[in-house]
Backbone as numpy.savetxt, mean C-alpha at the origin, in Angstrom:
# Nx Ny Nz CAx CAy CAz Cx Cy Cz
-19.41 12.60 -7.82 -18.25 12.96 -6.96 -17.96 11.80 -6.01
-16.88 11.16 -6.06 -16.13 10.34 -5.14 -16.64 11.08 -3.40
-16.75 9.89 -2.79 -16.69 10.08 -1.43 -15.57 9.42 -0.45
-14.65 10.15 0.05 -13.50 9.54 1.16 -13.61 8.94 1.76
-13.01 7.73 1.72 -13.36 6.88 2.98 -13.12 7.28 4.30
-13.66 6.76 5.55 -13.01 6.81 6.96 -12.08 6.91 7.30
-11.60 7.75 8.31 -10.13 7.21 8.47 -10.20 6.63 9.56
-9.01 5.04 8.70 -9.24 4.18 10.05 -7.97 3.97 10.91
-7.43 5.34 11.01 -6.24 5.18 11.89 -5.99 6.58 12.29
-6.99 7.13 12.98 -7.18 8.31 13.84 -6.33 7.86 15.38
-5.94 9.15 15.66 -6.06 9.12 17.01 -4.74 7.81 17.45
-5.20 7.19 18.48 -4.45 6.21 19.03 -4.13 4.82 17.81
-5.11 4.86 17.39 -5.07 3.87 16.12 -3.78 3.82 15.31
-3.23 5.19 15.42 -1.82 5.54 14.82 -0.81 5.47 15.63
-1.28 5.57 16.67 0.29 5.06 17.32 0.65 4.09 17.80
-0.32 3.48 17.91 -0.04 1.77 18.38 0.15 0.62 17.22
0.23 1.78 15.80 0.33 0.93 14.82 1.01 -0.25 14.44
2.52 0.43 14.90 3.66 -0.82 14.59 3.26 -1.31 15.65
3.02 -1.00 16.88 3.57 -2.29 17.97 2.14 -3.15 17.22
1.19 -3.26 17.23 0.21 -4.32 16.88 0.83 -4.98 15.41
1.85 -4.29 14.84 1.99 -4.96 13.11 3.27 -5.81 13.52
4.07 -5.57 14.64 5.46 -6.18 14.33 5.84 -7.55 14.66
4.86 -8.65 15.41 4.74 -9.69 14.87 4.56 -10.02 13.59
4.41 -9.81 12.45 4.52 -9.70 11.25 5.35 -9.08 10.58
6.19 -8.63 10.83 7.58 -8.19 11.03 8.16 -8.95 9.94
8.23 -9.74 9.57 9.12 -11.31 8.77 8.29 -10.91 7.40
6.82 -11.04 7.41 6.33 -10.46 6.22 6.35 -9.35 5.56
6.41 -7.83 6.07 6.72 -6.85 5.82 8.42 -6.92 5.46
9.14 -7.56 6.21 10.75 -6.99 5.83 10.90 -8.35 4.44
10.07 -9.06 4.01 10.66 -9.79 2.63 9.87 -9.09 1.84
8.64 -8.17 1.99 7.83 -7.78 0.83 8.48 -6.35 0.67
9.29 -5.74 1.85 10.05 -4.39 1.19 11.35 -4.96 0.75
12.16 -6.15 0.77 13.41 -6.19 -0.07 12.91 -6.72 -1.06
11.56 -7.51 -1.75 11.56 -7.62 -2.89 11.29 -6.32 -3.83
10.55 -5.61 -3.24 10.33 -4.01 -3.57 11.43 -3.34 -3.61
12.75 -3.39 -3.09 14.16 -2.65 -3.16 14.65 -3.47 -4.16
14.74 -4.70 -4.97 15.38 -5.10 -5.76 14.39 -5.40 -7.30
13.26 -5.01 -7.24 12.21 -4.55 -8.36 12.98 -2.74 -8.69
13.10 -2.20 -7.77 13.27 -0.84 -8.13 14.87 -0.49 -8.21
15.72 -1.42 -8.00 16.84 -1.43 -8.23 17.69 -0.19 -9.47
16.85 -0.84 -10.58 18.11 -0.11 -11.28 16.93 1.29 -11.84
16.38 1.90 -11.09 16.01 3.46 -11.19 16.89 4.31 -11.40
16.96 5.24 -11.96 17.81 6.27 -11.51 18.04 6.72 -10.37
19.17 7.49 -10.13 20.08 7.31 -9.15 18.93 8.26 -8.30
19.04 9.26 -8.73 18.01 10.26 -7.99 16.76 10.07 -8.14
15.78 9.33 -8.31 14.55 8.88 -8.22 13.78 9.88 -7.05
12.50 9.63 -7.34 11.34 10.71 -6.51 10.32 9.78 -7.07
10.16 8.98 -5.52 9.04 8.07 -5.01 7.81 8.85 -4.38
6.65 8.46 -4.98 5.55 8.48 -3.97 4.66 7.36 -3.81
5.13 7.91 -2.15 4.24 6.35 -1.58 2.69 6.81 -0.61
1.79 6.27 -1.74 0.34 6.46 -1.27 -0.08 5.62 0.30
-0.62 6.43 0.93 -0.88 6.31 2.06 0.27 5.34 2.95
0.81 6.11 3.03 2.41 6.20 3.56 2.30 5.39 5.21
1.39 5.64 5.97 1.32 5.19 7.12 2.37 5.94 8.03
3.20 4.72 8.56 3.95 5.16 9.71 6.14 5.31 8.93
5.63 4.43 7.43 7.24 5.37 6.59 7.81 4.20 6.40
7.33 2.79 6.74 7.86 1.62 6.92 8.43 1.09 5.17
8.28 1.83 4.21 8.56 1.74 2.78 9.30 2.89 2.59
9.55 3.79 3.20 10.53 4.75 2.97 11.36 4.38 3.85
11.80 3.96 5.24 12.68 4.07 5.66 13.58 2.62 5.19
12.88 1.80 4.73 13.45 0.44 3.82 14.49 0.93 2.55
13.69 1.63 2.14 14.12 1.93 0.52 15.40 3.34 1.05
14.98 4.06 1.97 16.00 5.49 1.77 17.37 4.46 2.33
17.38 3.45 3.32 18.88 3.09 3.27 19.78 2.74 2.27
18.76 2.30 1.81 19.71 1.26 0.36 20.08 2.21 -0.99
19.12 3.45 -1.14 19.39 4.05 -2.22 19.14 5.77 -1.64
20.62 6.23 -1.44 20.77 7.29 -0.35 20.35 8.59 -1.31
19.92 8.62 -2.43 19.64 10.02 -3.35 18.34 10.52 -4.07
17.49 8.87 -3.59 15.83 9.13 -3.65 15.68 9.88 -2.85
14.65 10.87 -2.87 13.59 11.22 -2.48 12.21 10.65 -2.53
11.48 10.91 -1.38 10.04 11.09 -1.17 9.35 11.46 -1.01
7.81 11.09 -1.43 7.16 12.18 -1.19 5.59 11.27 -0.03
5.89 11.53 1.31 4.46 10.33 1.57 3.25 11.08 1.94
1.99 10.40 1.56 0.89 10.94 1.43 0.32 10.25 2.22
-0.62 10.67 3.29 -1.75 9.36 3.82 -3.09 10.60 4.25
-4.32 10.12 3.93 -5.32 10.90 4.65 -5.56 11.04 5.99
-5.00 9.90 6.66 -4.72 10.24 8.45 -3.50 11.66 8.70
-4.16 12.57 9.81 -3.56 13.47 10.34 -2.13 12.80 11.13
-3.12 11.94 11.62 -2.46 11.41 13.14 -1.48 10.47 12.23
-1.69 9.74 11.54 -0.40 8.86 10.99 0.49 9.43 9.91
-0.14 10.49 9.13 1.12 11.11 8.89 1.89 11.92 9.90
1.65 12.45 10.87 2.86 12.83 11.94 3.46 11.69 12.71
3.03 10.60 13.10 3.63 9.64 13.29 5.07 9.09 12.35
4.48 9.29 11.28 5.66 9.15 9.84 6.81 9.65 10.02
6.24 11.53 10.10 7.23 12.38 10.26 8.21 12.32 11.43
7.70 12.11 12.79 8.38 11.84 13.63 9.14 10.47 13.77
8.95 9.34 13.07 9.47 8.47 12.69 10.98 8.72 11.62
10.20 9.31 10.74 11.59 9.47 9.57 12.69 10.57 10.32
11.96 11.67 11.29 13.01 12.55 11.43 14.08 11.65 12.33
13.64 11.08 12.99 14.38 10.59 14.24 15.74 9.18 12.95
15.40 9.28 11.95 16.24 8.45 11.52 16.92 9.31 11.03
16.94 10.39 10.83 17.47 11.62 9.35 17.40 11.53 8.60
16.09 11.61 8.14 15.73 11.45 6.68 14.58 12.58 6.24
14.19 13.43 7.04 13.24 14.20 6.92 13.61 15.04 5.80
14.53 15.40 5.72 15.47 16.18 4.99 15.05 15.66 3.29
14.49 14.37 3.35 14.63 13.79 1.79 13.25 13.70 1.82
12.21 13.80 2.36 10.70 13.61 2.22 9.97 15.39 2.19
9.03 15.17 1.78 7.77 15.66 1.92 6.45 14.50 2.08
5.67 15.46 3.35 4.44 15.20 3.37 3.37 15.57 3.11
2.43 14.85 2.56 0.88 15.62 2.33 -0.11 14.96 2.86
-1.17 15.94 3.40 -2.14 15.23 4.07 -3.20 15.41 3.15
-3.81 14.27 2.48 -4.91 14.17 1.90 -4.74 12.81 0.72
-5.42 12.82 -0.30 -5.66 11.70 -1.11 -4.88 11.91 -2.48
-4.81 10.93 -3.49 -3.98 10.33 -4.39 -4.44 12.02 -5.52
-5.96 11.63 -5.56 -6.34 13.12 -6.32 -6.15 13.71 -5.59
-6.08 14.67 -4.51 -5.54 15.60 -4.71 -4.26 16.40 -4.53
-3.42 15.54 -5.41 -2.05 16.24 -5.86 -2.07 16.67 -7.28
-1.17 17.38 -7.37 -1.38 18.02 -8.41 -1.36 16.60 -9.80
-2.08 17.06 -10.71 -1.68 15.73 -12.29 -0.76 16.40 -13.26
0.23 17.28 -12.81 1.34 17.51 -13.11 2.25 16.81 -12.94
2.24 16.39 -11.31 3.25 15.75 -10.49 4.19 14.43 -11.62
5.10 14.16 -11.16 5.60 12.83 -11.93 6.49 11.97 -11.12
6.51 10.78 -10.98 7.79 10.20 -9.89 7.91 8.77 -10.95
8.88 8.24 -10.36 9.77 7.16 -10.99 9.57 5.78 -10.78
8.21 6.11 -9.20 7.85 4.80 -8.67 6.89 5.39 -8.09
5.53 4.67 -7.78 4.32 5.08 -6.94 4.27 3.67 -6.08
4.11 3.57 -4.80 3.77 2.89 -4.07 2.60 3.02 -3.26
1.38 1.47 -3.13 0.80 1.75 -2.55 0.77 0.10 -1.69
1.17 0.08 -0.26 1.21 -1.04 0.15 0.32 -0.77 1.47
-0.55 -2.11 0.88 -2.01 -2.26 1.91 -2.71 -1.02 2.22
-3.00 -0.61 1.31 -3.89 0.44 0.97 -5.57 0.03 -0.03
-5.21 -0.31 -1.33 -6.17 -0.15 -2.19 -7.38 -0.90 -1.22
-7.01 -2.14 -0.59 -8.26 -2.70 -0.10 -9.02 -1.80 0.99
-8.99 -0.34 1.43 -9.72 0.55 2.11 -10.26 1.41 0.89
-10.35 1.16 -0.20 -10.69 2.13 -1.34 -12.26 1.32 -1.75
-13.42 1.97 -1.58 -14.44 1.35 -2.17 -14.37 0.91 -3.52
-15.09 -0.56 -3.60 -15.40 -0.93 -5.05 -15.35 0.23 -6.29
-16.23 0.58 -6.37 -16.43 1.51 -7.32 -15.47 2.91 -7.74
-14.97 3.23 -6.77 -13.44 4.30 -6.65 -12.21 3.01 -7.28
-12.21 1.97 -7.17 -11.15 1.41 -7.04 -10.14 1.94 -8.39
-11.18 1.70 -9.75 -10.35 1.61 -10.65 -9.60 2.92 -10.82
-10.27 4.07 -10.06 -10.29 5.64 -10.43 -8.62 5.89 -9.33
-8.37 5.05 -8.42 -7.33 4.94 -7.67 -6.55 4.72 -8.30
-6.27 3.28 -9.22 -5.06 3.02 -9.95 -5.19 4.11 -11.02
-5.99 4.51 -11.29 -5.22 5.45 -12.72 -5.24 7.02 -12.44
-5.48 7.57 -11.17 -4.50 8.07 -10.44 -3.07 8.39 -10.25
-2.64 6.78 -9.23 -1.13 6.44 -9.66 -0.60 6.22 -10.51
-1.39 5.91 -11.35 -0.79 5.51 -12.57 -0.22 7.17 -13.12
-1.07 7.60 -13.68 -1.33 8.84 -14.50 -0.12 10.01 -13.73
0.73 9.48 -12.24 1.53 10.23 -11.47 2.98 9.72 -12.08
2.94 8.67 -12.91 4.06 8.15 -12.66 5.20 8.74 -14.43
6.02 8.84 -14.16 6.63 8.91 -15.68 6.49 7.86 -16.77
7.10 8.00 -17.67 7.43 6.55 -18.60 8.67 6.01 -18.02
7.90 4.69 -18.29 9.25 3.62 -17.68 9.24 3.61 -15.87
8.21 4.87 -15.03 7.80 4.29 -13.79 7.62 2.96 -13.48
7.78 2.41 -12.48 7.28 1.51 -11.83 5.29 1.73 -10.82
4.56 0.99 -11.14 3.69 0.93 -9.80 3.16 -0.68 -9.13
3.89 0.01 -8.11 3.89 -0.95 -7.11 2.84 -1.37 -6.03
1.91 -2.29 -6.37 0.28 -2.36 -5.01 0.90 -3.55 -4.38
0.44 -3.66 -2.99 -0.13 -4.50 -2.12 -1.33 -4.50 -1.46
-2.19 -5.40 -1.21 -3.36 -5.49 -0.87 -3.70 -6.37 -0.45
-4.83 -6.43 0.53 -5.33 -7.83 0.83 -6.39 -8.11 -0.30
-5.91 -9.63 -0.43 -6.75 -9.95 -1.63 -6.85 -11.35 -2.17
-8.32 -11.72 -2.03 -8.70 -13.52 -2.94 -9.79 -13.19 -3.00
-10.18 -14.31 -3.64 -11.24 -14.45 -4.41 -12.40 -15.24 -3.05
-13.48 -14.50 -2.51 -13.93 -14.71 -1.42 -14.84 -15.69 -1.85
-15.93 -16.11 -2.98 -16.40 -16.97 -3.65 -15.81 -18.40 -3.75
-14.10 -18.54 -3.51 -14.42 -19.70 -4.45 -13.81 -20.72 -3.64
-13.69 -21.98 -3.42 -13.99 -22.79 -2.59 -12.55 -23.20 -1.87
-11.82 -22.49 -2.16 -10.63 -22.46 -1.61 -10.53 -21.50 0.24
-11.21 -20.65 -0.57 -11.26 -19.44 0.57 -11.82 -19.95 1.98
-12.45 -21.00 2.63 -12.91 -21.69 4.20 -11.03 -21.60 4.77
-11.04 -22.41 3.68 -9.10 -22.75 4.33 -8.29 -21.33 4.61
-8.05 -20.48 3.24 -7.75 -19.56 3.63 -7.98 -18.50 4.62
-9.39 -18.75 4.99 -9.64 -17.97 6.14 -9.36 -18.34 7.42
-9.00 -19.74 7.82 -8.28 -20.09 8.49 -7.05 -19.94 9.25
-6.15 -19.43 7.87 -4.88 -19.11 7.70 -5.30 -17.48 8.31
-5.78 -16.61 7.50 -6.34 -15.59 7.91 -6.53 -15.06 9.31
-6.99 -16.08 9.90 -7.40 -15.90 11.45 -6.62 -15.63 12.62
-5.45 -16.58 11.70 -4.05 -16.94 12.71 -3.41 -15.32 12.86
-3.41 -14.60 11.27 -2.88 -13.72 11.32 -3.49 -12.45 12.35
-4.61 -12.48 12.20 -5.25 -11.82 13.12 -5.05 -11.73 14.45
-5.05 -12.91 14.84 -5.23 -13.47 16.27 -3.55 -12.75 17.01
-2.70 -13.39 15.97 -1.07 -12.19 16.70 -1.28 -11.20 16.41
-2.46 -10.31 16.01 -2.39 -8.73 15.80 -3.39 -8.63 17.18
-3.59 -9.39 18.09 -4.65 -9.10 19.00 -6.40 -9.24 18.71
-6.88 -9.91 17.75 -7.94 -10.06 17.90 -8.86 -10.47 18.49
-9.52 -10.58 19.11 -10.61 -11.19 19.80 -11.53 -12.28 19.36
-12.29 -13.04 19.77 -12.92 -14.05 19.24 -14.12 -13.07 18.52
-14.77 -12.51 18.92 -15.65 -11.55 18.13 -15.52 -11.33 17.31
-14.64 -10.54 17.20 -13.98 -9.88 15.60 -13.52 -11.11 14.87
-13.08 -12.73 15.00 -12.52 -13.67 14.25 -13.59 -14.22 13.92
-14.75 -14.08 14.56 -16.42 -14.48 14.14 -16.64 -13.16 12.75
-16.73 -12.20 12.83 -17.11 -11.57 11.82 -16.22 -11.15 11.10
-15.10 -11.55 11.32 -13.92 -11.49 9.68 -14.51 -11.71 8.31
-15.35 -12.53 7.79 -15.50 -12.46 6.48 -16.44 -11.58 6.63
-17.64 -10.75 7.52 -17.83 -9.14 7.24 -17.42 -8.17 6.88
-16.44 -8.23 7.38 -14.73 -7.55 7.28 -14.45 -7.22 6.40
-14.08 -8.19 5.74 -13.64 -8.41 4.66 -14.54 -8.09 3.09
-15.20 -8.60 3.56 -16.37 -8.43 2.18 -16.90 -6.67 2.20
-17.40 -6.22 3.51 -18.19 -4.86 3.60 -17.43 -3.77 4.60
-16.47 -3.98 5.24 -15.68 -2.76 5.97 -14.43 -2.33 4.89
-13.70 -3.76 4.35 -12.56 -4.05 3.77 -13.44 -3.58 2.52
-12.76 -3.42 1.51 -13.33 -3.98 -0.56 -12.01 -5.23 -0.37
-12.30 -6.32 -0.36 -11.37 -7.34 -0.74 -11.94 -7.71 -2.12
-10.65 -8.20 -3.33 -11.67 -8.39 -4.34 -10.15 -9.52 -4.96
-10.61 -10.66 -5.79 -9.53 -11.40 -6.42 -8.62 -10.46 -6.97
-7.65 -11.72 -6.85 -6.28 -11.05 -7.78 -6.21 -10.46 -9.30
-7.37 -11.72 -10.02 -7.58 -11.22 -11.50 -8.37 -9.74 -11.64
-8.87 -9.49 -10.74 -9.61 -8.69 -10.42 -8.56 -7.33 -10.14
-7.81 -7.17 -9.33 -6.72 -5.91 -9.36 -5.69 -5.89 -10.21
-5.21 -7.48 -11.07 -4.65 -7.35 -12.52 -4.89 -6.28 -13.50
-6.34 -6.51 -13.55 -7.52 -5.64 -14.34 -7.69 -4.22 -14.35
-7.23 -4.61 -12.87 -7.18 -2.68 -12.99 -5.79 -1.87 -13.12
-4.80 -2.67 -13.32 -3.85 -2.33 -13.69 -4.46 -2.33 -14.57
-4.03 -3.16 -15.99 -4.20 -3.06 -17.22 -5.04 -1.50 -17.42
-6.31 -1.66 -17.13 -7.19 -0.30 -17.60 -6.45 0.72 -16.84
-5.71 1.11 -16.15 -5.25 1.89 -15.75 -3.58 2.49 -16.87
-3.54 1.69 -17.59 -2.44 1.92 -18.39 -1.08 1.41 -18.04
-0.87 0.12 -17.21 -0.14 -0.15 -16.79 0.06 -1.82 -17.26
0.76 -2.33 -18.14 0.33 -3.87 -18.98 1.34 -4.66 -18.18
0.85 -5.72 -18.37 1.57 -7.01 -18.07 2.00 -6.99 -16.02
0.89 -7.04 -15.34 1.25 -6.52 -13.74 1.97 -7.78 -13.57
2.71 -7.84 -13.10 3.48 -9.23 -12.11 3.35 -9.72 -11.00
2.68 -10.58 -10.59 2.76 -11.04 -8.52 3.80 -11.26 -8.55
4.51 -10.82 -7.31 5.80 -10.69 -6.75 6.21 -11.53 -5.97
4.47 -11.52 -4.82 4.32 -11.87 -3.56 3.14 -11.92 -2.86
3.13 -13.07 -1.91 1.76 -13.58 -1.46 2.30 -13.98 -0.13
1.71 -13.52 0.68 1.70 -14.22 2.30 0.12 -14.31 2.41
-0.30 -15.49 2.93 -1.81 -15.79 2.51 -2.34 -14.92 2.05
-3.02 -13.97 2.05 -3.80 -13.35 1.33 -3.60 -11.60 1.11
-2.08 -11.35 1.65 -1.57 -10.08 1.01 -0.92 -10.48 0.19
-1.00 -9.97 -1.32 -0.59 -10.03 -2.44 -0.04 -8.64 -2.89
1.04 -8.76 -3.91 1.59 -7.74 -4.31 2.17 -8.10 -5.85
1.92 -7.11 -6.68 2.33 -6.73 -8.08 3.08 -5.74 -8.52
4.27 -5.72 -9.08 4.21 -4.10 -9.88 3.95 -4.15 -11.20
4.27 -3.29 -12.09 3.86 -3.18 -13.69 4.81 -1.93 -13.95
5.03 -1.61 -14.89 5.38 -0.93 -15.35 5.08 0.32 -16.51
4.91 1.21 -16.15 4.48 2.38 -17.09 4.81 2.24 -18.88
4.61 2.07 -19.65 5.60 2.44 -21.13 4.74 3.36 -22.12
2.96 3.85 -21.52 3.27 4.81 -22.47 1.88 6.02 -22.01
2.01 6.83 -22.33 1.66 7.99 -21.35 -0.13 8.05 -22.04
């Protein structure tokens, strides 16, 4: 039996979310319009679910541009899915969502949507759950779905990565980090985080039933792919 991870956005953790993310602001708004023009030609009425939904920052991107999707967002935080909700209502959009509080299993494997999103998520999913995550989403999605990951993610081994963590640091440092925490970042990363190479979450597309994944997008070391569903 799978064990749930922590939740690491209890409490205050959820509401101070955006203000600590929106210096990064520039990265998030090019990785959701490449995500609005990947999902472009969906059907008109599409029914998205976006795994661990956070604070709606992928729904409220996507519901402007394509006014007849629906959603459905899921996150295991209490506290950040009402954050969501009170987020989307205040735009008017509540009306087009549902929320659920809990994990990818447990929705029903009936369910079906047209696109699954999971952005900066998988890397809070332990090693060993990981692959059982993508085929999950996968297994949610129709034929001819889209699934869409972002994650933090390189290859921590290989001799590139001193530099990149560099780069890494910077990012940190405008989210408020402390010198402490920029000392034990590759802890972080390796044993709080699952960070794992890119060929490495390729892979789990593929076994997940999802062929040929595509990188989309890379800001140092958040990366993003979709793939496409074609056969059940």
């Amino acid at each position: 039996m799978s064990t749930n991870p922590p939740d690491f956005f209890a409490g205050e953790a959820a509401l101070t979310y955006d203000e600590r993310n929106k210096k990064l602001a520039q990265i998030s708004d090019a990785l959701h319009f490449l995500i609005g023009l990947i999902l472009k030609d969906l059907p008109k009425q599409s029914r998205i679910l976006c795994v661990g939904v956070g604070t709606g920052a992928e729904i409220l991107s996507l519901a402007r541009n394509f006014p007849e999707w629906r959603f459905l967002g899921l996150d295991p935080s209490q506290a950040m899915l009402e954050v969501c909700r009170e987020r989307l209502k205040g735009a008017g959009l509540e009306n087009r969502c549902e929320f659920v509080h809990g994990y990818i299993q447990d929705l029903s494997d009936q369910e079906r949507f047209d696109a699954v999103l999971s952005i900066l998520v998988a890397h809070f999913v332990a090693h060993g759950q990981r692959l059982d995550y993508f085929q999950n989403m996968a297994n949610r999605l129709r034929i001819g779905g889209y699934l869409i990951n972002a994650e933090i993610s390189f290859d921590m081994n290989s001799v590139e990565f001193p530099a990149m963590l560099r780069n890494w640091k910077e990012i940190q440092t405008l989210m408020g980090a402390t010198e402490e925490s920029l000392e034990k970042l590759p802890i972080i990363l390796r044993d709080v985080l699952t960070v794992v190479p890119p060929a490495e979450t390729e892979n789990f597309f593929r076994m997940s039933g999802i062929g040929c994944p595509i990188r989309f997008f890379q800001a140092f070391m958040i990366c993003a792919w979709y793939g496409k569903k074609v056969s059940s």
